[in-house]
C-alpha positions as CSV (number, residue, x, y, z in Angstrom):
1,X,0.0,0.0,0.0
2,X,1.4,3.6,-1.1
3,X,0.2,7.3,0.1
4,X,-0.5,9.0,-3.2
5,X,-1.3,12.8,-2.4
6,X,-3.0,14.7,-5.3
7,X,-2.7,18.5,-5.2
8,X,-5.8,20.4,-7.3
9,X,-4.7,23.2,-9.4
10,X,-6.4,25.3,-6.7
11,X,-3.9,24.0,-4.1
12,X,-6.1,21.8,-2.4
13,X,-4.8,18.1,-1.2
14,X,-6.2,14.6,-1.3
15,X,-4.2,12.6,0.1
16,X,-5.3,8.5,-0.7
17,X,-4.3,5.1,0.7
18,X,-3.8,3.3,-2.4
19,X,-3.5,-0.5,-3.0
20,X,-0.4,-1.8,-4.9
21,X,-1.6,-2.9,-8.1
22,X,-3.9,-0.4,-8.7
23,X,-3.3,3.2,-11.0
24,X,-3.3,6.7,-9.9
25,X,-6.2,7.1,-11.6
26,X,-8.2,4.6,-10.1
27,X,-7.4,6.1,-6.8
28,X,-8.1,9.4,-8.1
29,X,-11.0,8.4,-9.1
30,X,-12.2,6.3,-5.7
31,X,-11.1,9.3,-3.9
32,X,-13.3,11.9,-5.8
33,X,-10.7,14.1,-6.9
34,X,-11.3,17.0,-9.1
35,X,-9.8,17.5,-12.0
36,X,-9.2,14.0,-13.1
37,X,-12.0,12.6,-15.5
38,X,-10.5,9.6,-16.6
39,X,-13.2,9.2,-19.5
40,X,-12.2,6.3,-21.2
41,X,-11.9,4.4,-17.3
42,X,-8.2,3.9,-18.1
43,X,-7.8,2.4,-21.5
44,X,-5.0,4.7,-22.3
45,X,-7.0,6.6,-25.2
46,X,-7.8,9.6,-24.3
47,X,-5.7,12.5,-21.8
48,X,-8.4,13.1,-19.4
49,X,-6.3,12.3,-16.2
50,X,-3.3,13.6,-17.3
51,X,-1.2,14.9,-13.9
52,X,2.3,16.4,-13.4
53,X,4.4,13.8,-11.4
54,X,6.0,16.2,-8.5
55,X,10.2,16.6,-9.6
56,X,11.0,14.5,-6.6
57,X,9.4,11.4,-8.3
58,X,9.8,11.6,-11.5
59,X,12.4,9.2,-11.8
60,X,10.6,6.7,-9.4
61,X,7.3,7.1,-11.6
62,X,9.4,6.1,-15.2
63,X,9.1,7.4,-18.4
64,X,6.0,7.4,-20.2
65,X,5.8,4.5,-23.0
66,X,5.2,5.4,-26.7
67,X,1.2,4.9,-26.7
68,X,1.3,7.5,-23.9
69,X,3.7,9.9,-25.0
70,X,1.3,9.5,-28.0
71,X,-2.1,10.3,-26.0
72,X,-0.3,13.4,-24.1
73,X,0.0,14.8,-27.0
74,X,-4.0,15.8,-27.0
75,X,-3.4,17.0,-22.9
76,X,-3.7,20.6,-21.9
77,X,-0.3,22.2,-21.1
78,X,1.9,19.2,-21.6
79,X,5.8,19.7,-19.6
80,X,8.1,17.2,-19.1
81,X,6.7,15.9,-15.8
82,X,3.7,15.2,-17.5
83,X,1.7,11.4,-17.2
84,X,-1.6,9.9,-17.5
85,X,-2.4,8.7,-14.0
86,X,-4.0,5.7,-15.5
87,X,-0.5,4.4,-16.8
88,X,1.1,4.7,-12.9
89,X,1.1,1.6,-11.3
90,X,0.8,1.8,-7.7
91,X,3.8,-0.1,-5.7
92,X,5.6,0.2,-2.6
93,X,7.9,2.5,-4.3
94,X,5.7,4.7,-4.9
95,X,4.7,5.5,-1.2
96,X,4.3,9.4,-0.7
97,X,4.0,9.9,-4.5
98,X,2.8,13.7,-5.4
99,X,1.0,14.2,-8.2
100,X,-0.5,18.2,-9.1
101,X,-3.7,18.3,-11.1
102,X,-3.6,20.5,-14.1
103,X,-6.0,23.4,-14.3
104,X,-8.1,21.6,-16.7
105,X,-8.0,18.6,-19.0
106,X,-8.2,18.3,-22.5
Protein backbone atom coordinates (compact mmCIF):
# COMPACT_ATOMS: atom_id res chain seq x y z
CA UNK A 1 0.00 0.00 0.00
CA UNK A 2 1.44 3.55 -1.07
CA UNK A 3 0.21 7.26 0.12
CA UNK A 4 -0.47 8.96 -3.25
CA UNK A 5 -1.33 12.84 -2.41
CA UNK A 6 -3.03 14.69 -5.26
CA UNK A 7 -2.71 18.51 -5.19
CA UNK A 8 -5.76 20.38 -7.32
CA UNK A 9 -4.66 23.22 -9.35
CA UNK A 10 -6.39 25.33 -6.70
CA UNK A 11 -3.93 24.03 -4.06
CA UNK A 12 -6.08 21.76 -2.37
CA UNK A 13 -4.83 18.12 -1.23
CA UNK A 14 -6.21 14.61 -1.33
CA UNK A 15 -4.15 12.59 0.07
CA UNK A 16 -5.26 8.55 -0.69
CA UNK A 17 -4.33 5.06 0.70
CA UNK A 18 -3.83 3.25 -2.45
CA UNK A 19 -3.50 -0.52 -2.97
CA UNK A 20 -0.40 -1.84 -4.86
CA UNK A 21 -1.62 -2.94 -8.14
CA UNK A 22 -3.90 -0.42 -8.66
CA UNK A 23 -3.26 3.23 -11.01
CA UNK A 24 -3.30 6.73 -9.90
CA UNK A 25 -6.24 7.10 -11.60
CA UNK A 26 -8.17 4.57 -10.14
CA UNK A 27 -7.36 6.12 -6.83
CA UNK A 28 -8.13 9.43 -8.14
CA UNK A 29 -11.05 8.37 -9.12
CA UNK A 30 -12.24 6.31 -5.68
CA UNK A 31 -11.10 9.29 -3.85
CA UNK A 32 -13.34 11.89 -5.81
CA UNK A 33 -10.74 14.14 -6.95
CA UNK A 34 -11.29 16.97 -9.13
CA UNK A 35 -9.78 17.50 -12.02
CA UNK A 36 -9.19 13.99 -13.13
CA UNK A 37 -12.03 12.57 -15.47
CA UNK A 38 -10.52 9.63 -16.60
CA UNK A 39 -13.21 9.19 -19.49
CA UNK A 40 -12.20 6.35 -21.20
CA UNK A 41 -11.90 4.42 -17.33
CA UNK A 42 -8.16 3.93 -18.05
CA UNK A 43 -7.79 2.35 -21.47
CA UNK A 44 -4.96 4.72 -22.33
CA UNK A 45 -7.01 6.59 -25.25
CA UNK A 46 -7.83 9.62 -24.29
CA UNK A 47 -5.74 12.48 -21.77
CA UNK A 48 -8.41 13.09 -19.36
CA UNK A 49 -6.29 12.26 -16.22
CA UNK A 50 -3.25 13.60 -17.31
CA UNK A 51 -1.18 14.92 -13.88
CA UNK A 52 2.27 16.41 -13.45
CA UNK A 53 4.39 13.81 -11.38
CA UNK A 54 6.04 16.19 -8.49
CA UNK A 55 10.19 16.57 -9.64
CA UNK A 56 11.02 14.46 -6.57
CA UNK A 57 9.36 11.42 -8.29
CA UNK A 58 9.84 11.58 -11.55
CA UNK A 59 12.36 9.22 -11.81
CA UNK A 60 10.56 6.71 -9.43
CA UNK A 61 7.28 7.10 -11.57
CA UNK A 62 9.35 6.08 -15.22
CA UNK A 63 9.11 7.44 -18.38
CA UNK A 64 5.97 7.41 -20.16
CA UNK A 65 5.79 4.53 -23.00
CA UNK A 66 5.17 5.39 -26.70
CA UNK A 67 1.18 4.93 -26.72
CA UNK A 68 1.28 7.49 -23.95
CA UNK A 69 3.72 9.89 -24.96
CA UNK A 70 1.34 9.47 -28.00
CA UNK A 71 -2.12 10.28 -26.01
CA UNK A 72 -0.35 13.36 -24.13
CA UNK A 73 -0.05 14.79 -26.96
CA UNK A 74 -3.99 15.80 -26.96
CA UNK A 75 -3.38 17.00 -22.86
CA UNK A 76 -3.67 20.60 -21.94
CA UNK A 77 -0.33 22.20 -21.10
CA UNK A 78 1.93 19.19 -21.61
CA UNK A 79 5.82 19.71 -19.57
CA UNK A 80 8.11 17.23 -19.08
CA UNK A 81 6.65 15.88 -15.78
CA UNK A 82 3.68 15.24 -17.50
CA UNK A 83 1.70 11.38 -17.21
CA UNK A 84 -1.58 9.90 -17.48
CA UNK A 85 -2.39 8.73 -14.02
CA UNK A 86 -3.97 5.66 -15.54
CA UNK A 87 -0.51 4.36 -16.80
CA UNK A 88 1.08 4.69 -12.87
CA UNK A 89 1.12 1.64 -11.29
CA UNK A 90 0.79 1.77 -7.66
CA UNK A 91 3.85 -0.08 -5.70
CA UNK A 92 5.65 0.16 -2.59
CA UNK A 93 7.88 2.46 -4.32
CA UNK A 94 5.66 4.73 -4.93
CA UNK A 95 4.67 5.46 -1.25
CA UNK A 96 4.28 9.39 -0.66
CA UNK A 97 4.01 9.93 -4.52
CA UNK A 98 2.83 13.73 -5.42
CA UNK A 99 0.95 14.22 -8.24
CA UNK A 100 -0.49 18.24 -9.12
CA UNK A 101 -3.73 18.31 -11.09
CA UNK A 102 -3.57 20.46 -14.15
CA UNK A 103 -5.96 23.44 -14.31
CA UNK A 104 -8.05 21.61 -16.67
CA UNK A 105 -8.00 18.60 -19.03
CA UNK A 106 -8.18 18.31 -22.47
Amino acid sequence: MAKITFVTFDGARFETDAENGSTVMENAIRNAVPGIDAECGGACACATCHVYVDEEWTAVAGEPEAMEEDMLDFAYDVRPNSRLSCQIRVSDDLDGLVVHVPERQA
